[in-house]
N, C-alpha and C positions, 0 to 999 in steps of 0.2 A: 675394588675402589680403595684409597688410600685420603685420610684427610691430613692436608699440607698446612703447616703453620708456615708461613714462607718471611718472617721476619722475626729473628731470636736473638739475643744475647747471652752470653755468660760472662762469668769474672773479670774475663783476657779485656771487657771494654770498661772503661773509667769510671763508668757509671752506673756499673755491674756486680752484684756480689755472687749472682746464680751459679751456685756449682751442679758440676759435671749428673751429679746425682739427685738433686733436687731439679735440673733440666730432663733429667729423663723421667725421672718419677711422675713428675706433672703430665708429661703428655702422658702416660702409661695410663694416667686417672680422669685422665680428660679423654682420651680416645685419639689423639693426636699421634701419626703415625709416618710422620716425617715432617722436619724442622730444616728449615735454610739458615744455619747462623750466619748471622752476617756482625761481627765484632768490630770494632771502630778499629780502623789499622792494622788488623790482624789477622788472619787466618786461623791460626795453632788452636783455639778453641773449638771451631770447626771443624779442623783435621783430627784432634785427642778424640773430641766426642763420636770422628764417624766411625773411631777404631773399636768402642765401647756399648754405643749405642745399639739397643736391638730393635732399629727402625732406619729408615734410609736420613740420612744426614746430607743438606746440599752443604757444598765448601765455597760459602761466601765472605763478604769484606765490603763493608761501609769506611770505603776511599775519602778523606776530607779534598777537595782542591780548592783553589782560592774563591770558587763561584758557590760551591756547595757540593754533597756530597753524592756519590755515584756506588752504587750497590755491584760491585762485580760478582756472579755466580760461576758456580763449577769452576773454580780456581785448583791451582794448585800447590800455590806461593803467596806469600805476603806483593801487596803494592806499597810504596810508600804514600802517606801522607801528601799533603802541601804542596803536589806536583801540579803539573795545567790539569784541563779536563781534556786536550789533546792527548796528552800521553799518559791519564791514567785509561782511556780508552782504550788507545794501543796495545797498553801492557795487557787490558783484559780481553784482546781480541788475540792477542798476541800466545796465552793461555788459552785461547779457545772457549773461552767464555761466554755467557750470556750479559749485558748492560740491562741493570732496573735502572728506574731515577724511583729511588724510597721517598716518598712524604711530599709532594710535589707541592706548593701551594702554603706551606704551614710555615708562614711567614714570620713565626713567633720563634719558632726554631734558627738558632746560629746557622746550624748546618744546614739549613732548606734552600734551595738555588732562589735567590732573588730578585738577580738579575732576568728579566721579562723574556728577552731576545735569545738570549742564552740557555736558558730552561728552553725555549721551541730549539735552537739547534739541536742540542743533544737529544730531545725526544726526537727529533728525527733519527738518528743516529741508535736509540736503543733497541733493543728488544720486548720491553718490558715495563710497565708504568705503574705503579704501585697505585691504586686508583682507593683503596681505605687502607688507612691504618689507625689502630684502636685506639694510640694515647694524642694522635690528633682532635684537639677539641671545639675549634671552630666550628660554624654550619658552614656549608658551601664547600668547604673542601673537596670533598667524594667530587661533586659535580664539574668541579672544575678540573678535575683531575679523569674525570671518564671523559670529558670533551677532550683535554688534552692526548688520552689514549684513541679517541675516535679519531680524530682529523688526523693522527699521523701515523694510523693503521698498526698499532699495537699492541701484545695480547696484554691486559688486563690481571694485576694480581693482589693480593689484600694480605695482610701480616698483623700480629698485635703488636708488633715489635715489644716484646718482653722482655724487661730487664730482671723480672722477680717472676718467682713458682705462679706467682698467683695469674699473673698475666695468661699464661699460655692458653690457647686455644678462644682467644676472644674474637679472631679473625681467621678464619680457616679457608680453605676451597675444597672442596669435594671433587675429586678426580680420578681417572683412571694411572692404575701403574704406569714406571716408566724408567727404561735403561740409559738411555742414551740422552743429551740435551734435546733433543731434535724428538724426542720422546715426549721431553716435560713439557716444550715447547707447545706441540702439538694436544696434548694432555690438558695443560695451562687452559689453552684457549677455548675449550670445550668445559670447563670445570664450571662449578657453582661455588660461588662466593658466599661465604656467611658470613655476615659482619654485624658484630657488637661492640660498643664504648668503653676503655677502660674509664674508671674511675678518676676525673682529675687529681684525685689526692695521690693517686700510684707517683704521680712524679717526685714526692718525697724521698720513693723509696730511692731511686736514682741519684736526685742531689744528696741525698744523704750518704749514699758509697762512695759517690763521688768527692764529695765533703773528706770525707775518712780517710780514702786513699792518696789524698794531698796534703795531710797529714802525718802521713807514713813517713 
């Protein structure tokens, strides 16, 4: 069995200061034994970390498009930014990929699909429906977010999305190994969700790298 942190950050995202080595140490201390980075626009932090890491590393990319953002997994390349949600699909099908929708419902968030209609297409369309994630702080999210994975037959996955050490491992699954997508996929859907709240104060930690590095 292998416990997945399936929503990470490092540096490579704007809002990120977590290095390479403070991202592995934490899982090493938490028991966390594979991590999905998914970096705002980026891959490279994901690809560096799966060369270094001594755990399985998924190579993802939290895609901005003009509706909100689409979590492409098992990548191999960057997507661009700012594209439709037509063709950052594409590109991630295109890569062979897996399609999450991260953070479904967290309307507080820029990046959260807002539009109503458009959030039900592309969950038709995915694979994967992010149904907790830790620095979401409203009630009602999780539930509107596992209805939206129930009605359009989706597997189900949770992430702390961590921007800092301290985050990791506040949303895990519990799962069996796995080689192939078609693996994690299978894997995914049979897993145990454990989910806990980050702290609303963690979002300091974020606007504040964020802050910094706009300053640079």
């Amino acid at each position: 069995m292998i416990k997945a942190d399936l929503h990470v950050h490092t540096w490579h995202s704007v809002d990120s200061n977590m290095s390479y080595d403070q991202l592995i140490n934490s899982c090493q201390q938490n028991g966390v034994n594979c991590v999905a980075v998914a970096d705002h626009g980026t891959t490279k932090g994901a690809r560096d970390l799966s060369k270094i890491a001594p755990f399985k590393v998924i190579v993802c990319e939290e895609v901005l498009t003009p509706y909100g953002e689409i979590m492409g997994m098992f990548l191999q390349e960057d997507i661009p930014n700012k594209i439709s949600v037509e063709e950052t699909i594409s590109l991630i099908r295109q890569q062979n990929g897996l399609i999450c929708i991260p953070h479904p419902y967290d309307w507080i968030r820029p990046s959260a699909f807002r539009n109503r209609s458009k959030l039900e297409s592309v969950a038709e369309l995915a694979d994967i429906i992010e149904v907790f994630n830790a620095r979401s702080m409203f009630p009602g999210i999780e539930n509107k977010s596992r209805d939206l994975a129930t009605r359009h037959h989706k597997v189900m996955s949770c992430g702390s999305d961590a921007h800092s050490p301290q985050e990791i491992g506040y949303a895990t699954v519990e799962m069996t190994d796995f080689n192939t997508k078609e693996d994690f996929l299978l894997a995914l859907s049979n897993g145990k969700l454990n989910c806990r709240k980050s702290s609303p104060l963690i979002h300091l930690i974020s606007t504040t790298a964020r802050l910094r590095k706009q300053a640079e």
